[in-house]
N, C-alpha and C positions, 0 to 999 in steps of 0.2 A: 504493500500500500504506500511505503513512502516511494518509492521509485514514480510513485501516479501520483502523488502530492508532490512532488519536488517539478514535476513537468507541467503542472499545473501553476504552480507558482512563479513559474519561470515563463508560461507565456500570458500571466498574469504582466510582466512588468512594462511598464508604460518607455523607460529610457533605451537610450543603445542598447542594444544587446552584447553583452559581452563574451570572449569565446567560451567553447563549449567542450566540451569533451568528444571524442568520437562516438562513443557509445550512447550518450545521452543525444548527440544527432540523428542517431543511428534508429532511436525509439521515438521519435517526434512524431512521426506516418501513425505508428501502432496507438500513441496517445489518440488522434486525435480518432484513430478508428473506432477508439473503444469508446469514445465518449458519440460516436455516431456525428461526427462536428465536419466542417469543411477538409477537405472536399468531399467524405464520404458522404455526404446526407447529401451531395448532388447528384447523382449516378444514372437520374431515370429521362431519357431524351424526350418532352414532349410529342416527340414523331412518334415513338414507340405506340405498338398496340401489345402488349406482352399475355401472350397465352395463359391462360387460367394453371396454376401449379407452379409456374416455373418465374416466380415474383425472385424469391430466394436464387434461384439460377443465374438470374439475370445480375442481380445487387452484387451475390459472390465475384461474379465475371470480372464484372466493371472494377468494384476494388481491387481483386489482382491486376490488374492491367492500369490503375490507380499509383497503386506499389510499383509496378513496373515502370512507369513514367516517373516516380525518385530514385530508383534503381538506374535508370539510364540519365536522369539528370547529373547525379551524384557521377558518376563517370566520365561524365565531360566535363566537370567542376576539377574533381580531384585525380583521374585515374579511376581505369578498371577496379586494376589490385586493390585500392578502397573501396569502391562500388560492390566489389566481393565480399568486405572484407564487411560493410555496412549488413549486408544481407545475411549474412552468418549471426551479427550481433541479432537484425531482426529475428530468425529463425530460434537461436538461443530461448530469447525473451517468449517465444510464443510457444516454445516446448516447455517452459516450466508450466504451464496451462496442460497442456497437451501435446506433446512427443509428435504426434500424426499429423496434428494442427502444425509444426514447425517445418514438417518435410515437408507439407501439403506448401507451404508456400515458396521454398527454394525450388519446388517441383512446378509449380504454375509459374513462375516467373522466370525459370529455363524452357518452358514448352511455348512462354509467349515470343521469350526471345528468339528461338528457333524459327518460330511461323513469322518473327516481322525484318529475319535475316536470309528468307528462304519462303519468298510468296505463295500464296495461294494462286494456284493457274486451272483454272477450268475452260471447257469448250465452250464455245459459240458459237452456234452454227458451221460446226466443224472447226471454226479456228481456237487454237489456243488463246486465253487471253487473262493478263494476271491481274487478278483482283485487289482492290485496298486492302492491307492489311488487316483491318477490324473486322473483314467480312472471314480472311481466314482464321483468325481468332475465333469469331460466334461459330463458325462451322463445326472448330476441333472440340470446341466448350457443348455445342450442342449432340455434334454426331458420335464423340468416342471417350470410351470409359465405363464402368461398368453401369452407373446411374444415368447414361446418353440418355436424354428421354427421347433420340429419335438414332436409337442405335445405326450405326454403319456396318453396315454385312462386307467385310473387308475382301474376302474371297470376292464375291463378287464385280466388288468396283476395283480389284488389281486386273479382274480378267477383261471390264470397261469401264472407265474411268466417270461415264454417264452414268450409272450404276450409283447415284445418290439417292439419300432418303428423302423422303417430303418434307420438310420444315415447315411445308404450311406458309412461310414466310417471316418463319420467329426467328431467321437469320439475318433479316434485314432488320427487324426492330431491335434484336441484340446490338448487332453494327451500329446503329444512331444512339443506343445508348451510350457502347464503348466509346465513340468519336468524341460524345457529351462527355462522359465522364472524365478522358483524357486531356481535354481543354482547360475541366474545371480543376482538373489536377496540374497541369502545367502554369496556370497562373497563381497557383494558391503554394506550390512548390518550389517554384523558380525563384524567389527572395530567399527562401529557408537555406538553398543548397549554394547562397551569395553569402552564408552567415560565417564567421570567422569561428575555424572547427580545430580544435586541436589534435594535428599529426602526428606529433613528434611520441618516439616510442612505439608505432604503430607497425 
């Protein structure tokens, strides 16, 4: 509890900020998640029409992909090797919770990195054509895993790649979410990752 009063207190204070530790950098995203606070309480695109069940789906998505937009801040701020080294502290902090809950997020934040370092490419009337990142994201979030609610029959779409499931079009409302939620996270993260972070010893 003091580690959540000490971060509370500190974005309590009205003057400069002074520096910071790594680590307490490191847990700023997870305060403000747990308190449900900016950016997270942004997440939902007014475009969206979000299918009945999959409310929880969709919030999940967008905050990983939240965290991943500090995750890749932080890295063009300070280095990778930090950017790793932040994600580990996150992961730490969310195993003492839950062990699952901390893989579950090094693991969503290397599967996004993956899809937005290696596009999504679907046909088009015959032509190949790669799609915006966020659309490959809502796909992998929707179509695979063992809770997909619109599981991907893998044999299948390796034997043809048209060979997708219906989405109904909850791929396109996740998409305008992501895009929303990654906005309100690049403005509300981009000063945090300006703020004077203590390196040294790291």
């Amino acid at each position: 509890m003091s580690f959540w009063k000490d971060l509370r207190t500190f974005f309590g204070k009205k003057n400069e900020m002074p520096e910071i530790d790594l680590e307490i950098y490191a847990n700023m995203p997870l305060f403000q998640m747990s308190e449900n606070d900016i950016p997270f309480n942004d997440w939902r695109s007014p475009e969206a029409n979000i299918p009945d069940g999959l409310e929880d789906l969709f919030r999940i998505s967008v905050w990983m992909y939240q965290m991943y937009a500090f995750y890749i801040l932080t890295g063009d701020r300070f280095g990778q090797e930090i950017a790793d080294r932040v994600l580990r502290f996150q992961a730490e902090r969310i195993s003492k919770l839950s062990e699952e809950m901390g893989q579950q997020l090094q693991a969503a934040i290397q599967q996004i990195h993956r899809i937005v370092t290696h596009p999504f490419v679907t046909k088009v009337k015959g032509q190949k054509v790669e799609m915006p990142v966020e659309y490959g994201i809502a796909m992998e979030f929707l179509t695979l895993g063992e809770n997909a609610p619109y599981p991907l029959d893998v044999e299948k779409f390796q034997a043809d790649e048209s060979n997708m499931p219906d989405t109904n079009g909850a791929e396109l409302s996740l998409m305008a979410c992501l895009v929303h939620g990654r906005e309100k996270a690049l403005s509300y993260f981009t000063p945090m990752t300006n703020m004077k972070v203590i390196l040294s010893g790291v």
